[in-house]
C-alpha positions as a printed Julia matrix, in Angstrom:
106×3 Matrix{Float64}:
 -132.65  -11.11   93.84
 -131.18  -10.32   97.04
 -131.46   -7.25   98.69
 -128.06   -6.49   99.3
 -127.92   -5.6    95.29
 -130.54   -2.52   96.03
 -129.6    -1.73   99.53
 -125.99   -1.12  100.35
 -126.78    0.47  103.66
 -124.41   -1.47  105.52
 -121.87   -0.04  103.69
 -122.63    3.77  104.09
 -123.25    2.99  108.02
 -120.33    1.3   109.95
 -116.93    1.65  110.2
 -114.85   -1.56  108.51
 -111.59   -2.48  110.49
 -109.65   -5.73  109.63
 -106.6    -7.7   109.29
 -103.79   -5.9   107.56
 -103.21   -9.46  106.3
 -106.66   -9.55  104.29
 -104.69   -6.21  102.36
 -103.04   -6.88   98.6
  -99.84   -5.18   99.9
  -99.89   -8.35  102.43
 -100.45  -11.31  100.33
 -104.52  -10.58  100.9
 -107.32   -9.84   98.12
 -108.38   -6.39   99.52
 -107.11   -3.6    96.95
 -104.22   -1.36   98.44
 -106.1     2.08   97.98
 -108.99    1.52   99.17
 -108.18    0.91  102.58
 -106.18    3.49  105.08
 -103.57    1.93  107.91
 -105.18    1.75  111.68
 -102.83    0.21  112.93
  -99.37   -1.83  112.33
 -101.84   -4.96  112.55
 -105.42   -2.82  111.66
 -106.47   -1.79  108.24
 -109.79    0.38  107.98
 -111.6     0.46  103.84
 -111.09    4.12  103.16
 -114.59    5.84  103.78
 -115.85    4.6   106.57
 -114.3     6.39  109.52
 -116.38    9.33  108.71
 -119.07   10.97  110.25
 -121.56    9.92  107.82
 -119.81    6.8   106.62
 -119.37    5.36  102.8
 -116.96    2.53  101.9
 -115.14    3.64   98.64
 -116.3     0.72   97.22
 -119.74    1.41   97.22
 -121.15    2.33   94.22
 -124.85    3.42   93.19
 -127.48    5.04   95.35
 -128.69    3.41   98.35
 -131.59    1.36   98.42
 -132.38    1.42   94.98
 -128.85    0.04   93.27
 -126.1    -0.04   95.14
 -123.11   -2.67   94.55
 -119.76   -3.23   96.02
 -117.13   -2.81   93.57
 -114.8    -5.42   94.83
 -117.21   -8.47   96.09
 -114.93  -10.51   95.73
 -112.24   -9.22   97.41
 -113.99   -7.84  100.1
 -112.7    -8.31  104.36
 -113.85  -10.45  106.36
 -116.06   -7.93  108.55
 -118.16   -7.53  105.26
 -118.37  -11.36  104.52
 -119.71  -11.84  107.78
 -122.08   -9.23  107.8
 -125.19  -11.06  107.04
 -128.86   -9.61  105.32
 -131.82   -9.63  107.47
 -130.01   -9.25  110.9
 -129.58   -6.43  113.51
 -127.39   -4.35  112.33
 -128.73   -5.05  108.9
 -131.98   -3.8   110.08
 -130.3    -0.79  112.34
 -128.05    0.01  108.62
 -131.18   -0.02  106.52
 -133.27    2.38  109.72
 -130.3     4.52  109.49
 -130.92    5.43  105.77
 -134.77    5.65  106.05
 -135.56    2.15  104.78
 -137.78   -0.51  106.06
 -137.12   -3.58  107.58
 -136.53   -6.44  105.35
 -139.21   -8.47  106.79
 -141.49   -6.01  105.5
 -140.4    -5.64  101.79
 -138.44   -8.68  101.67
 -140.63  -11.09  103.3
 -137.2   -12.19  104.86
């Protein structure tokens, strides 16, 4: 199992601007309502522009079962964002949980 189906701390930690394009309203897969206009070209996923950040996609409790409701549709930024890395580890430090190397053996 991976840990990004416990963690989700990426999600409740950065903000997530993309590609208006990547929106449904555009010909894209990302649901119109979950994500809030930037920009004429920006689109942010509603949730995390705020102080203490949380897509509106996330569901569950961090690090013990969180999910992203739409995985499949989700932006490019979150595609990319890959499991064991910096910001992975700075996410996860963020929400008092250790580094996957440690519980992950990653």
């Amino acid at each position: 199992m991976s840990a990004c189906t416990t963690c989700g701390a990426c999600c409740a930690s950065f903000r997530v601007d993309f590609s208006v394009h990547e929106t449904q309203s555009e010909g894209g897969s990302v649901p119109d309502g979950l994500w809030v206009p930037v920009t004429d070209s920006i689109a942010r996923m509603r949730g995390t522009d705020h102080g203490q950040p949380r897509c509106a996609a996330l569901s569950g409790r961090i690090g013990e079962r969180a999910t992203c409701g739409i995985y499949e549709w989700r932006p490019n930024p979150c595609r990319e964002f890959e499991e064991g890395s910096d910001a992975c580890g700075q996410a996860r430090r963020r929400h008092g949980l250790s580094p996957l190397s440690a519980s992950f053996g990653g």
